[in-house]
C-alpha positions as CSV (number, residue, x, y, z in Angstrom):
1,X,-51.6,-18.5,5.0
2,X,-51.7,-15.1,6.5
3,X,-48.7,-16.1,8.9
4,X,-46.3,-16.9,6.0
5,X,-44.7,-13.9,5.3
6,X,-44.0,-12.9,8.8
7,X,-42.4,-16.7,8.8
8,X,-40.2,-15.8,5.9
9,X,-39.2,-12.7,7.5
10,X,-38.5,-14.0,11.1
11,X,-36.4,-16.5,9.5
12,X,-34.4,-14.0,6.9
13,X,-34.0,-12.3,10.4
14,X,-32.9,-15.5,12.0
15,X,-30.0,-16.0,9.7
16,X,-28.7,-12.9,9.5
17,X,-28.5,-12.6,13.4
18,X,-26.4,-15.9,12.6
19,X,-24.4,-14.7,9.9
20,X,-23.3,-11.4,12.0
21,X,-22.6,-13.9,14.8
22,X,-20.8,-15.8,13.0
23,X,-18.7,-13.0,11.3
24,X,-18.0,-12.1,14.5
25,X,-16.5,-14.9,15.8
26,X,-14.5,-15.0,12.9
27,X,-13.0,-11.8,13.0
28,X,-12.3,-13.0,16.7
29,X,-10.7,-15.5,15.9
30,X,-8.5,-13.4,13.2
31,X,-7.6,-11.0,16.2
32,X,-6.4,-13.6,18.0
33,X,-4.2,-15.2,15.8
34,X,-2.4,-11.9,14.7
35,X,-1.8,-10.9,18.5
36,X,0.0,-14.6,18.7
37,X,1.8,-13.6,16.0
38,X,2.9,-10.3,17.0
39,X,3.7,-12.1,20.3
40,X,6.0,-14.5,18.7
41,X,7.4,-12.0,16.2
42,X,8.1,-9.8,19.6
43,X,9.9,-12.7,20.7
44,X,11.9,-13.4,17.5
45,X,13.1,-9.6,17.6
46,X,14.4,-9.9,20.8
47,X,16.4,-12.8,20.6
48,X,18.0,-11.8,17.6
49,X,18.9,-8.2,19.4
50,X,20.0,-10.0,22.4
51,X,22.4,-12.2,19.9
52,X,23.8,-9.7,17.3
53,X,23.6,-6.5,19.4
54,X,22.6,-4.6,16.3
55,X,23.3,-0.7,16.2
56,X,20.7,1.2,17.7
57,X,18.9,2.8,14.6
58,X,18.9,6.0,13.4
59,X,16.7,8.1,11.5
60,X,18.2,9.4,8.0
61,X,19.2,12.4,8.0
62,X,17.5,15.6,6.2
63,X,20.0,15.4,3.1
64,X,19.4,11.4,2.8
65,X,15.6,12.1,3.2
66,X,15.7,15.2,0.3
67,X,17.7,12.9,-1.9
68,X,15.3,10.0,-1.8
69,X,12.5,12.5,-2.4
70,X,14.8,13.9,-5.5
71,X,15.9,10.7,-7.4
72,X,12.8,9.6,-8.8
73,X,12.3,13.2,-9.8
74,X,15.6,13.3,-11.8
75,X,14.2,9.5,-13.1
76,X,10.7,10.8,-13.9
77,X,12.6,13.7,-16.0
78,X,15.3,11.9,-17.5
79,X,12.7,9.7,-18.9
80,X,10.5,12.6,-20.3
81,X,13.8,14.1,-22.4
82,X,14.3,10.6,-23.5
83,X,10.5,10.6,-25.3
84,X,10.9,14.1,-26.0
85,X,14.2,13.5,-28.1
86,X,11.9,10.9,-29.5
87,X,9.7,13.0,-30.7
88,X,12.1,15.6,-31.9
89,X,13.2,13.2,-34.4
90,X,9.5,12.5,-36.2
91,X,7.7,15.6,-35.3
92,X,6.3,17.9,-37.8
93,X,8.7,21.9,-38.1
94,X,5.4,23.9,-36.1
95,X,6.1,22.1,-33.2
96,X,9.7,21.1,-33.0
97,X,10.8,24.6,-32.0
98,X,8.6,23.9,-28.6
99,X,9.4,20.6,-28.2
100,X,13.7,21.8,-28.7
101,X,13.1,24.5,-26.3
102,X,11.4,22.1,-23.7
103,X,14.2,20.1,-23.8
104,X,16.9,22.3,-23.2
């Protein structure tokens, strides 16, 4: 009787050795199968280059790059005015001054 807990615990020991092992293997195995992917993707690229003889690409330039930053800005702000013309319409006098003035 004085041995059974140190049993239990070897053995709670035991299977988590296992389960790391086991975890291991798996992730492994994951590894494995991504770098055959990226192998065959590799592959796939280059065949289809060697085929179409796509452009070489090329970075957008810095007005493309401020535009994409500024359009769902101008979205984002259209869409305010839109619920603040809402609220124009049902809001009490005290605060349609504010709400007319953040609008415009």
């Amino acid at each position: 009787m004085l041995f059974l807990p140190y049993v239990a615990v070897i053995e709670a020991d035991a299977k988590a050795f296992l389960l790391k092992k086991r975890d291991s293997l798996l992730r492994r195995q994951a590894k494995d199968v991504c770098k055959k992917r990226r192998v065959s993707h590799a592959r796939l690229i280059a065949r289809f280059c060697a085929e179409r003889q796509p452009e070489p690409w090329q970075a957008p330039s810095a007005s493309e790059q401020t535009l994409k930053v500024l359009a769902p800005r101008l979205d984002a702000l259209r869409a305010t005015r839109v619920q603040e013309g809402n609220r124009l319409d049902v809001s009490r006098e005290a605060v349609r001054g504010g709400i007319a003035q953040h609008i415009d």
